[in-house]
C-alpha positions, -999 to 999 in steps of 0.1 A, spaced: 796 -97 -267 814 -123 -289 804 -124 -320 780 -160 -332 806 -186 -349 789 -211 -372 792 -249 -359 805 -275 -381 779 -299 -392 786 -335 -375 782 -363 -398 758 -390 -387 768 -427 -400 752 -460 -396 752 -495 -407 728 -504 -438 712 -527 -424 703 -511 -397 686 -485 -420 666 -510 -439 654 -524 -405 643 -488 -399 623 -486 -429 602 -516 -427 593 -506 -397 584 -477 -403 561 -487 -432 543 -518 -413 534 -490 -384 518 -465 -411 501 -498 -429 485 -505 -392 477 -471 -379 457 -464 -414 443 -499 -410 428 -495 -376 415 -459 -385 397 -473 -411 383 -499 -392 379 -482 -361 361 -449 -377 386 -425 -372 394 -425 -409 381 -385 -410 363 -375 -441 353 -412 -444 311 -405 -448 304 -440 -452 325 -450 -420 307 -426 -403 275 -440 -413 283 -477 -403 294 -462 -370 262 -448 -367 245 -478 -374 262 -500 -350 261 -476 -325 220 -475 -332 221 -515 -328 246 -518 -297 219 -488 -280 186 -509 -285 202 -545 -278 218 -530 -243 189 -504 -235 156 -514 -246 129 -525 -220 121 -559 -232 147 -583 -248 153 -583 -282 159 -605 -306 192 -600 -329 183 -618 -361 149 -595 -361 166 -567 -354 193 -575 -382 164 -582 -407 150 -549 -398 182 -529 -402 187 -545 -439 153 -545 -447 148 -506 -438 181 -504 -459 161 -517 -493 127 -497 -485 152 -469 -486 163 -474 -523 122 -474 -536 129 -503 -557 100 -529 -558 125 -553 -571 153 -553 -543 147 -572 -512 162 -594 -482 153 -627 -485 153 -648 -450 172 -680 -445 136 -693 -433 124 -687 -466 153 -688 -490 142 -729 -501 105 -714 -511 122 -687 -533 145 -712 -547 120 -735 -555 105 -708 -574 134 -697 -594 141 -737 -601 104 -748 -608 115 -779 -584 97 -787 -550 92 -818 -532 57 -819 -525 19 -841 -538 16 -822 -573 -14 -804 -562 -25 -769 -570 -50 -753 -542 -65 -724 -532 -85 -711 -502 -123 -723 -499 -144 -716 -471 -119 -716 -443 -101 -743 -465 -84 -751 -494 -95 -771 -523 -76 -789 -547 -79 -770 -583 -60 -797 -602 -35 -824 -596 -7 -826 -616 -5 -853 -644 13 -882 -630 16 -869 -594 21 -883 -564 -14 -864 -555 -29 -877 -591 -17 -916 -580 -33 -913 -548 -68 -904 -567 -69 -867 -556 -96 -854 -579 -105 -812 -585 -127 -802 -558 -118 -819 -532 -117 -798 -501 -88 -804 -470 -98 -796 -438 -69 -814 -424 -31 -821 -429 -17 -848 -405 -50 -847 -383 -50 -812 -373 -70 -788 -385 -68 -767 -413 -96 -741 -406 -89 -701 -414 -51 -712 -416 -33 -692 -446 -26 -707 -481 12 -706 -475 11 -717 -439 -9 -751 -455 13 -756 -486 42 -755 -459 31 -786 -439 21 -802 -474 53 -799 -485 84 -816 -468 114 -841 -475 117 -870 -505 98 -895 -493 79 -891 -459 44 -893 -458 15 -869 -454 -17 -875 -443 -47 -854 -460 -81 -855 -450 -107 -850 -478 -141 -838 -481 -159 -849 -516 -192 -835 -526 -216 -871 -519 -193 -891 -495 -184 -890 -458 -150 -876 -449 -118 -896 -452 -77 -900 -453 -56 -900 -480 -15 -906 -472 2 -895 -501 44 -900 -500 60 -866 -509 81 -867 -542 105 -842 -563 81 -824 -583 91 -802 -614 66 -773 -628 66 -773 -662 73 -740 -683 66 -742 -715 29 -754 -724 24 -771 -762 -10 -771 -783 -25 -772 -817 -56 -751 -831 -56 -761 -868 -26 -753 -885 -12 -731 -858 12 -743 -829 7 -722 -795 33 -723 -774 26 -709 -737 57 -697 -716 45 -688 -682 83 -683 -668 121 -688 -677 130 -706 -651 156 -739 -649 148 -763 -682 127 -737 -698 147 -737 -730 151 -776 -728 110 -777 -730 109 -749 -756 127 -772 -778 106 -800 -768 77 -779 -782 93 -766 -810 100 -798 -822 68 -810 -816 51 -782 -839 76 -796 -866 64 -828 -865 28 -816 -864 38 -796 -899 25 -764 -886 29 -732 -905 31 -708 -875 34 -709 -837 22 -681 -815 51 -676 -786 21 -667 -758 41 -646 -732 10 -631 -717 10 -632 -680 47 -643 -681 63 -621 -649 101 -633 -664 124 -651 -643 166 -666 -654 186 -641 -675 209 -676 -686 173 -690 -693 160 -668 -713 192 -660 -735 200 -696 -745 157 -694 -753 165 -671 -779 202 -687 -791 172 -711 -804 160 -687 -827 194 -666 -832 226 -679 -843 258 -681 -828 275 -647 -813 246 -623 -817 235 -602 -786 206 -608 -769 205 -580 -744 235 -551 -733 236 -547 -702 244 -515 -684 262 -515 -646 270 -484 -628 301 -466 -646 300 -489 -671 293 -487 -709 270 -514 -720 281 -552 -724 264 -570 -745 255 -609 -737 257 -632 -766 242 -664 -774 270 -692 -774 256 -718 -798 242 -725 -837 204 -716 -838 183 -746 -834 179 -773 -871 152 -761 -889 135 -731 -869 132 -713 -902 106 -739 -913 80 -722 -892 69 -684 -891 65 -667 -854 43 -646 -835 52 -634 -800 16 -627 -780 21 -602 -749 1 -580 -724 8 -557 -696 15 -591 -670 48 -596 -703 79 -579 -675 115 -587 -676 130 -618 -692 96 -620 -711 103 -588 -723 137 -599 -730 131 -624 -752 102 -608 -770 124 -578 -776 151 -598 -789 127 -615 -817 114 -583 -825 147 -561 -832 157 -598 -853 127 -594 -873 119 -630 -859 82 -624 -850 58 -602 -848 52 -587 -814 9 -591 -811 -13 -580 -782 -4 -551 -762 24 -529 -742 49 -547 -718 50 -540 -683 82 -524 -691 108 -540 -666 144 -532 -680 163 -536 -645 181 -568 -638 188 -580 -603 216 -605 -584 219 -619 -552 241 -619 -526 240 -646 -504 252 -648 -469 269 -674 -451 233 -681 -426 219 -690 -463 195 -656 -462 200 -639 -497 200 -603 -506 187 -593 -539 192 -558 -553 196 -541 -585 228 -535 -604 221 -532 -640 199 -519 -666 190 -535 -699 191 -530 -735 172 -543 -766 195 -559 -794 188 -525 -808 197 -508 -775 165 -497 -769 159 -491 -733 127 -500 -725 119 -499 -681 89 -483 -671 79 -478 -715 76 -516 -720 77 -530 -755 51 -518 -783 36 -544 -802 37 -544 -842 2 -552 -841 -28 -540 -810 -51 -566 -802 -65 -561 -768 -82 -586 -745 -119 -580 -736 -127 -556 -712 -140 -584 -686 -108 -600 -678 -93 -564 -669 -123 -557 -647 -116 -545 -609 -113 -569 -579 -150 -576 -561 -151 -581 -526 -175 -604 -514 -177 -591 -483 -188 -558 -496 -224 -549 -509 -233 -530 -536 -272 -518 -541 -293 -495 -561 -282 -459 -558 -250 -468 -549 -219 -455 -568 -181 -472 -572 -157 -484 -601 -169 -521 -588 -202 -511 -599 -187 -506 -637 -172 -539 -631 -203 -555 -626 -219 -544 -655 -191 -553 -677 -189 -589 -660 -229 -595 -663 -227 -581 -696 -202 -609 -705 -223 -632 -690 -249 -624 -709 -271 -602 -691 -273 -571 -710 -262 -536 -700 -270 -504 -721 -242 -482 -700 -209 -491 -682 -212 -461 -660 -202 -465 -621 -241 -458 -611 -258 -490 -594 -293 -480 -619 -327 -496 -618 -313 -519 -650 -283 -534 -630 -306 -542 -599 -330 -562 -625 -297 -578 -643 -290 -591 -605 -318 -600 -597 -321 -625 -631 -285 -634 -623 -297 -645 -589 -329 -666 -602 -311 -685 -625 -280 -697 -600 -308 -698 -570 -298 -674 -549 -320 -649 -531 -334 -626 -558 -328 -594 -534 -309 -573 -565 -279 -567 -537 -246 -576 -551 -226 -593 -520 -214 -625 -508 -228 -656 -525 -237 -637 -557 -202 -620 -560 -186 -656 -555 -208 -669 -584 -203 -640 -607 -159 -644 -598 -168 -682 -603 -184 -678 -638 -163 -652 -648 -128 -675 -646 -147 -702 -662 -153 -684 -691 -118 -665 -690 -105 -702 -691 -128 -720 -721 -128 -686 -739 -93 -666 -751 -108 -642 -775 -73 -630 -773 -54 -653 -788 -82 -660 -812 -79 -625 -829 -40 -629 -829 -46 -661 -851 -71 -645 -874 -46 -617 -879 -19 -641 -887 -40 -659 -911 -48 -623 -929 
C-alpha cells in the first residue's frame, strides 16, 4: 500500500465585489426567512405566536364550519371582549363603533340633543327637568310631563337609552315629542335639536360659605371651577366646601390643571406608575390661580368619590389645602387609555397605577377623611322592588330598609331589625292612609313607589350631610 501524501491546499480567489454582492444577499434572505417565521408561526418558542395562531385558527373554524352564518364583527367583538373578561378588571373594556359617540359625549359633557333629563314612568318616560335655556326649556317642556311618543311612534315599554337615542340626533333637525300633562288632552311639541353642554361644576351660597359641587372632570371642568371660584370671591366668602360626593371621576388633564388652580407651578399632582417603570410624576404647568389663598377649603367626599375625584382630593389633602370631610373614597388608584381602531370602536384597558403627592397608593383603600361625618342611614338604605311584597312575618334586609325609610319619614320605629313585626305593619298601614292607598299593611307596588318617591324628595330638600360639614367648619 502507498503510503497517504498530504495535498496542497488550493487557494480560492475572487473579485470583491462579487463578495460584497454575496453578503447582502445573504443577510436580506436571513432578514426574510426570520420575518416570515415570525409572521407565519413558525418562530418556535414564540408562546404568544402560538396563541394568536390559535386564535385565528379558532375564528377561521367557526366562520367556515358553523351551522348557521355568522356574523364577523360579532364574532370579533366577542373574541376581544372575552379577551377583557379575562383580565377581571371592571375598568377595561371594548367600546363599539356603534356606541363610541355616546361614550364620547360622556367623556366631553357635549351632546346634541333638547336639554331634557328623563327617566322611565309607567311604560314611559317623564321629563325630570329641562335644562336652563334649552332647546326643550324654549319649547315650554315643563317637569312631569310624560312622552309616550317620539316622531309619532310609540314609546311604550321601550328602554331609557333606546328613547334618548331617537331624541337625540344631528344640529338642527327637528323632533317631534308627544306630551301628556296632568289636566290637558295630549299634544305635539317639535323641538330643533341643538349642541348641548352638561355643566360640571355647580355654584351656591349658604351664609358665609361658598359650596362648590363637582359631579365629574370632564372637558371645561376647570374653566367652570374658576368660574365658581371667582364667583365665591366676589360673594366675600370665608370658606368653600369642594363637594365631591357622588363624583365617579372622569379626565386625568382635567383634573390636574383643577388642582394647578390651587397648587403652584411645577408641583406633582399624581406619580404614575406603568409596568417596569418607576413612578413619573405629572406636574401642574402653570402659576396657581390670583387670590385662592383668600378663601379656606374643605373637600366633602363619600364612598360614590373614585378616581380623578380621588385625585384631586388627595392632592389637596397631602398640600395641606383642605380638609378632607365626610367619609372613605371608593378607592380607585388605576388609570386607564384607549386605543382606538381605525372602524372608530375604542379599546380601553389599564396601564398604570397612581400615586398621592405623598406617594401614597390608595386603589381598593380609598382616601381617609381628616374628619368622619357620615350621611344618614336612609340615603344608604337597600334597593326596593316594587314588584315585590313584603308582609307581616316576613323577614329580608328590605324589611330593615323600610323601617329606616318610614322612620325618616316620620313614622316611628323602635327596632331596625330585618323582621316585618306587628309595629311595621301599623307604620304601613298609617303610611297608606295618609297618601290614600289601600290600608292593607302590605308593602308592594304603589306604596313602595310612594315611599322611593318621598324618600328622593327629602334626600334632595334635605343634605344633613353637608350641613354637619359646615357646622364643623364653623367650630
Amino acid at each position: 500500500m502507498k503510503p497517504f501524501k498530504n495535498k496542497q491546499k488550493k487557494k480560492i480567489t475572487m473579485p470583491l465585489y462579487k463578495l460584497f454582492i454575496i453578503l447582502f444577499v445573504t443577510v436580506l434572505l436571513t432578514s426574510v426567512v426570520t420575518f416570515a417565521s415570525y409572521k407565519f408561526g413558525l418562530y418556535f418558542g414564540n408562546d404568544k405566536q402560538k396563541s394568536l395562531n390559535k386564535i385565528e385558527e379558532a375564528y377561521k373554524q367557526i366562520d367556515d364550519d358553523y351551522y348557521k352564518d355568522v356574523d364577523d364583527e360579532k364574532l370579533t367583538q366577542g373574541a376581544i371582549d372575552g379577551m377583557i373578561k379575562s383580565l377581571d378588571d371592571p375598568y377595561s373594556e371594548y367600546i363599539s363603533s356603534k356606541d363610541t359617540t355616546t361614550y364620547n359625549e360622556e367623556i366631553s359633557g357635549d351632546f346634541v340633543g333638547i336639554g331634557a333629563e328623563m327617566e322611565v314612568h309607567k311604560g314611559y318616560v317623564r321629563i325630570t327637568s329641562p335644562m336652563k335655556d334649552s332647546p326643550a326649556e324654549k319649547a315650554g317642556i315643563k317637569p312631569l310631563d310624560v312622552v309616550t311618543k317620539v316622531d309619532n311612534q310609540s314609546i311604550k315599554n321601550k328602554s331609557l337609552n333606546e328613547i334618548v337615542s331617537k331624541v337625540r340626533g344631528k344640529e338642527g333637525t327637528t323632533v317631534n315629542l308627544t306630551i301628556k300633562r296632568e289636566g290637558k288632552e295630549p299634544f305635539d311639541v317639535q323641538i330643533k335639536r341643538d349642541k348641548i353642554h352638561l355643566t360640571s361644576v355647580d355654584y351656591t351660597k349658604k351664609n358665609d360659605t361658598g359650596i362648590i359641587s363637582i359631579s365629574k372632570f370632564q372637558n371645561k371642568t376647570t374653566k367652570e371651577l374658576k368660574s365658581a371660584l371667582k364667583q365665591a370671591k366676589k360673594d366675600n366668602v370665608k370658606h368653600v366646601v369642594l363637594d365631591l360626593r357622588n363624583n365617579p371621576g372622569g379626565l386625568l388633564d382635567e383634573v390636574v390643571t383643577s388642582v394647578n388652580l390651587f397648587v403652584d407651578k411645577g408641583k406633582p399632582v399624581i406619580y404614575l406608575e406603568t409596568k417596569g417603570d418607576k413612578p413619573q410624576a405629572v406636574e401642574t404647568e402653570n402659576d396657581k390661580m390670583a387670590g385662592i389663598d383668600d378663601m379656606d377649603y374643605s373637600v366633602l367626599v363619600n364612598k360614590g368619590s373614585a378616581s380623578a375625584a380621588e385625585i384631586f382630593a388627595g392632592a389637596l389633602q397631602d398640600y395641606k389645602i383642605a380638609d378632607v370631610l365626610g367619609t372613605t373614597t371608593f378607592g380607585k388608584g388605576i388609570g386607564q387609555v384607549h386605543k382606538e381602531f381605525n372602524d372608530s370602536s375604542i379599546l380601553k384597558y389599564t396601564n398604570m397605577r397612581w400615586l398621592t403627592p405623598n406617594k401614597s397608593y390608595i386603589h381598593k383603600k380609598g382616601i381617609k377623611p381628616d374628619k368622619t361625618i357620615s350621611a344618614p342611614k336612609y340615603e344608604g338604605i337597600e334597593i326596593i322592588d316594587p314588584t315585590k311584597s313584603y308582609e307581616l312575618g316576613d323577614k329580608s334586609k328590605e324589611i330593615k330598609s323600610i323601617k329606616i325609610g318610614l322612620d325618616a319619614l316620620g313614622y316611628n320605629t323602635s327596632n331596625e331589625n330585618e323582621t316585618f313585626d306587628a309595629q311595621l305593619e301599623n307604620n304601613v298601614k298609617a303610611f297608606q292612609s295618609e297618601h290614600k292607598l289601600e290600608p292593607n299593611g302590605v308593602f308592594t307596588d304603589e306604596t313602595t313607589k310612594k315611599f322611593i318617591e318621598l324618600l328622593r324628595k327629602k334626600i334632595r330638600a334635605e343634605d344633613k350631610q353637608l350641613d354637619e360639614a359646615i357646622d364643623y367648619i364653623h367650630k
